[in-house]
ZALOGU-405824 format. One line per 5 residues: number of its first residue (from 1); their letters; for each residue x negated, y, z of C-alpha. Coordinates in pm, whole numbers, always signed. Layout:
BEGIN
NUM	A	X:Y:Z; ...
***
This chain:
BEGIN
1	XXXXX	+0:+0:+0; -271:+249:+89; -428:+183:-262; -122:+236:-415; -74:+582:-227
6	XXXXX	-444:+679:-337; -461:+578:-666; -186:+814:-794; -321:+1143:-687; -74:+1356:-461
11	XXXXX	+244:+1160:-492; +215:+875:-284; +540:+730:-129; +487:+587:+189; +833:+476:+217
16	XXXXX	+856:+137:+19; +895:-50:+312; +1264:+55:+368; +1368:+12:+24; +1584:-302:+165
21	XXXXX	+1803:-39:+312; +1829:+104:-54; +1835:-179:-295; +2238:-109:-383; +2211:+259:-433
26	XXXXX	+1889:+211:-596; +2050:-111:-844; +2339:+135:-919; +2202:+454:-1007; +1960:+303:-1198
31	XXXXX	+2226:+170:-1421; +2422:+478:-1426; +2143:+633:-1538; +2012:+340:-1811; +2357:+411:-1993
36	XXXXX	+2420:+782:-1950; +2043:+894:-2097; +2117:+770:-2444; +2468:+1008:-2440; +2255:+1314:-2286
41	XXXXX	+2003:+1265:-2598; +2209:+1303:-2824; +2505:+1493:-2785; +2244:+1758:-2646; +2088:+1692:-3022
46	XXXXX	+2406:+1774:-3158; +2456:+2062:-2944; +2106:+2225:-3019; +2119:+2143:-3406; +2490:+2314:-3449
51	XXXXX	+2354:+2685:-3248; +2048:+2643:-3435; +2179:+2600:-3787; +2475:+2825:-3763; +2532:+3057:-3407
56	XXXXX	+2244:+3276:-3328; +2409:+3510:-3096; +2176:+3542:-2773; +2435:+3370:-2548; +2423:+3098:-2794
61	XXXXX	+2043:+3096:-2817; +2003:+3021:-2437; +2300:+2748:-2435; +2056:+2595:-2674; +1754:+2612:-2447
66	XXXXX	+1971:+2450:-2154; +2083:+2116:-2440; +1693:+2068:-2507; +1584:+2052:-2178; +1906:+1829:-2114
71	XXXXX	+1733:+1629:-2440; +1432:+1543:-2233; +1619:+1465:-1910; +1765:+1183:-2138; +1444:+1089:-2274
76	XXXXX	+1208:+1101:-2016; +1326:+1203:-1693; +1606:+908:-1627; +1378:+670:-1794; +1142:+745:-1537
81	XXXXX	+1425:+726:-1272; +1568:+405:-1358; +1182:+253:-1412; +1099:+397:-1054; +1391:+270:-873
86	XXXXX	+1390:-97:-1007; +1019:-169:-951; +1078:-25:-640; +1343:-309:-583; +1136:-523:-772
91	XXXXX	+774:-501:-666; +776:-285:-384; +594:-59:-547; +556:+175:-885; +242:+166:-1088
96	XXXXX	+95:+544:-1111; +184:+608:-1445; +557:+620:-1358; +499:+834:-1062; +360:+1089:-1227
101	XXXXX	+602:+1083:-1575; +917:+1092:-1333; +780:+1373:-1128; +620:+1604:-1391; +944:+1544:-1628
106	XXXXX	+1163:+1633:-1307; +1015:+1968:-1214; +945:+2067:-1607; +1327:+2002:-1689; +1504:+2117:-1371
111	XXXXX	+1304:+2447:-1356; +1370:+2511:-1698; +1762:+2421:-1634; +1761:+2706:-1367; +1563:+2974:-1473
116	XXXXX	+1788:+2944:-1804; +2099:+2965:-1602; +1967:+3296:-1454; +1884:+3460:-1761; +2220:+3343:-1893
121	XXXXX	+2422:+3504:-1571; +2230:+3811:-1650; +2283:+3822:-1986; +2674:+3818:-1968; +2648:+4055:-1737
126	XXXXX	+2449:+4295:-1945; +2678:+4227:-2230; +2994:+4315:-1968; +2869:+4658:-1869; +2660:+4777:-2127
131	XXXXX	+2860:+4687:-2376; +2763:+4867:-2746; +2450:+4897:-2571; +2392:+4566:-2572; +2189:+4508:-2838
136	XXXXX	+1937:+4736:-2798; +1867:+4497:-2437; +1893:+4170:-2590; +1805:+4073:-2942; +1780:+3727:-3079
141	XXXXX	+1370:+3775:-3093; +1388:+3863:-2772; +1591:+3562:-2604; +1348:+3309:-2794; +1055:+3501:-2639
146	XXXXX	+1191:+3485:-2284; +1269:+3099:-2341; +901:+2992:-2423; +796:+3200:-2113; +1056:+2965:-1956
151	XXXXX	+894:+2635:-2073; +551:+2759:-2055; +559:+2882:-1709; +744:+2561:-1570; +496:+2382:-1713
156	XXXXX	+243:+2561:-1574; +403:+2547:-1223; +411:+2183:-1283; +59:+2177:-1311; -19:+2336:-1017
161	XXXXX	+32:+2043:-787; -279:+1877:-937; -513:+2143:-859; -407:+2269:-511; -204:+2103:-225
166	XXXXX	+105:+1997:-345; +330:+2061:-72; +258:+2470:-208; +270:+2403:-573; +633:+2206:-480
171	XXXXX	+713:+2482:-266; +636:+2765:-520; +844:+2572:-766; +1169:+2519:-496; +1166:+2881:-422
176	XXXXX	+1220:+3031:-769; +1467:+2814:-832; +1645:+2941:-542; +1572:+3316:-647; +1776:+3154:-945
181	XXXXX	+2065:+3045:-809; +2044:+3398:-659; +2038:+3589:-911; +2316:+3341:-1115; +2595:+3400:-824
186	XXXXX	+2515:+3774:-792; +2533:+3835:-1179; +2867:+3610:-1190; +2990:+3764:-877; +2923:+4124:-1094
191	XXXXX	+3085:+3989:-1408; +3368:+3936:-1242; +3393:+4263:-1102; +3290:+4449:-1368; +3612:+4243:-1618
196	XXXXX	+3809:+4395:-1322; +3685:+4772:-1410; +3724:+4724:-1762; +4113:+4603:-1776; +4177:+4868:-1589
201	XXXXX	+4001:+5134:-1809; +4164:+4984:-2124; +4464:+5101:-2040; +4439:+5488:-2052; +4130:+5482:-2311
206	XXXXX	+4333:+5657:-2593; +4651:+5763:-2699; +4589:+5664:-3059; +4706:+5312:-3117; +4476:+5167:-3369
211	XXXXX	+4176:+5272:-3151; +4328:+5128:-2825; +4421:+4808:-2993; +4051:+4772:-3147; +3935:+4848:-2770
216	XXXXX	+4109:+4600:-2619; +3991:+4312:-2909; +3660:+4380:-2824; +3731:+4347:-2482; +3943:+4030:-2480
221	XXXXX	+3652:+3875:-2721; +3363:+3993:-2506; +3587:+3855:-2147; +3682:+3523:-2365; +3230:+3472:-2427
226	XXXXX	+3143:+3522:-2118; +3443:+3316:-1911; +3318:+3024:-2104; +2936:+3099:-2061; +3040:+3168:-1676
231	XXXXX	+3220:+2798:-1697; +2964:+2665:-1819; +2705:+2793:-1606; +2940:+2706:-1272; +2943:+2342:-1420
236	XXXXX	+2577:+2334:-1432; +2511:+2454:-1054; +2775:+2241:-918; +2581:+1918:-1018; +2231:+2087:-957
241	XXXXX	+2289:+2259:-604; +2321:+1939:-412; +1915:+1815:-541; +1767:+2143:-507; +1932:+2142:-111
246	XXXXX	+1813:+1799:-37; +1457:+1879:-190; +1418:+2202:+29; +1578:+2059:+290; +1322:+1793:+324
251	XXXXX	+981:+1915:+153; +983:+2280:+231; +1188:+2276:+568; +973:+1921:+670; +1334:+1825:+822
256	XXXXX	+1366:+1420:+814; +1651:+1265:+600; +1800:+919:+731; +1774:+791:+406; +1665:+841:+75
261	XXXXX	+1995:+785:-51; +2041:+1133:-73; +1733:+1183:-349; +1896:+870:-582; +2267:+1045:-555
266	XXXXX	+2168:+1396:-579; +1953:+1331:-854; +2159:+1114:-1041; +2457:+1343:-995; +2215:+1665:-1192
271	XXXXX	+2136:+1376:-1436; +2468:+1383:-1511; +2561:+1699:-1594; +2306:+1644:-1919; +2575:+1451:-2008
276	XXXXX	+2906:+1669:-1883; +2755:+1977:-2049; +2763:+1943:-2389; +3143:+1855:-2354; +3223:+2137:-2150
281	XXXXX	+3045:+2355:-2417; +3244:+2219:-2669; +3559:+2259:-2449; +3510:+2613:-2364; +3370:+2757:-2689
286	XXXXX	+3574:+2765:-3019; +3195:+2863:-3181; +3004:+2575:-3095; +3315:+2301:-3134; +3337:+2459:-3456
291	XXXXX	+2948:+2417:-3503; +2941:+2036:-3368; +3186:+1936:-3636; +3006:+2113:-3934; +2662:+1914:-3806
296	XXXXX	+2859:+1579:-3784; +3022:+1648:-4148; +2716:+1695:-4284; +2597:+1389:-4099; +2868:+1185:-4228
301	XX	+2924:+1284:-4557; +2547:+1214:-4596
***
């Protein structure tokens, strides 16, 4: 066991002892997990293919960013979960290699996933109260510039736990991803309030009835984007709170857990949502449905 915890670096488990207690959980997740990753590949595909070929409004841009990293939750990170948990059952043990995958692929994708979701919150909100404004914020350019600062600096925070202690690196990591929860509620909690403002401006904006009418389309299309986007982004942090809780609760607090039960739920439960998402984006926007069904056409008739 203590070769096992040295060979692979700074993610030893010293815990394999008690995975008796955790074989069921373990067994089932696993095989949630073995037949929801090939659905989160590729209905993410289909999701990131349809914005990319046809929408390339900024909202749309970053709904793209959040499918691919939901791509490589399907393709590495519940691979790596469902390897991990049944050699755990199995052997007692998990070879290095796997460690490392899992963990790396974890971090990269979940980061990404929140970081996304705050730039999306602030986005909407941006497009609420600026309004004709808005474009000289946010551009298409610009959106594709702040998502490869995205990847590149989770990546990069990744990396840190090989080079200095990792209990730091982890810690760095947990605590932006709470600054972007933060910042997600607040800008949702100011989208909502700032609809609120709006309707009631609408009303008295002009006597002349053409130009009220054209007022309150652009209104009623700009509150119709970003009640979706806002769905969409509640979805996402109602499957994602409960992992990033457990993980701070144990790592950076250093409270016990009575069982690790609580990682192979909460995870699996954020695993899931690579799967949910792509139907609720589907669901909520006309765009992208619209989108999906020109990709699969194209697909098919091929």
């Amino acid at each position: 066991m203590a070769e096992n915890s040295l060979s692979c670096y700074q993610l030893p488990d010293p815990t394999f002892h008690k995975v008796a207690e955790r074989y069921t959980v373990n067994l089932v997740t696993a095989i949630i997990n073995m037949v929801t990753a090939p659905l989160a590949v590729i209905s993410n595909l289909l999701i990131f293919a349809a914005i990319v070929s046809r929408l390339r409004a900024p909202s749309k841009i970053l709904i793209a960013s959040l499918a691919l990293s939901d791509v490589f939750v399907g393709l590495a990170v519940q691979p790596g979960y469902v390897m991990y948990r049944l050699m755990e059952n199995q052997h007692r043990s998990v070879p290095c290699f796997v460690s490392i995958v899992y963990a790396n692929a974890f971090y990269i994708c979940c980061g990404v996933a929140f970081m996304t979701l705050a730039v999306v919150s602030y986005e909407r909100l941006t497009a609420v109260r600026l309004q004709v404004r808005y474009n000289a914020v946010f551009s298409s350019s610009r959106i594709l510039r702040y998502m490869a600062f995205i990847w590149i600096l989770n990546i990069l925070f990744t990396s840190l736990q090989w080079v200095v202690v990792k209990q730091v690196s982890r810690g760095i990591h947990l605590i932006a991803w709470f600054i972007c929860l933060l910042v997600a509620v607040v800008s949702n909690i100011g989208i909502i309030l700032s609809l609120r403002q709006h309707s009631r401006r609408v009303q008295p904006a002009s006597r002349h009835p053409s130009k009220r009418n054209q007022c309150k389309r652009r209104i009623s299309r700009e509150v119709n984007v970003t009640r979706s986007i806002s769905f969409i982004v509640a979805v996402y942090l109602m499957f994602n709170i409960p992992v990033l809780f457990v993980t701070i609760y144990h790592q950076i607090l250093g409270r016990d857990i009575k069982t690790y039960n609580h990682y192979s739920w909460s995870e699996t439960l954020a695993f899931l949502n690579s799967c949910t998402n792509p139907l609720v984006c589907c669901w909520k926007s006309r765009e992208i449905r619209q989108a999906v069904k020109a990709v699969l056409d194209r697909i098919f008739c091929k």
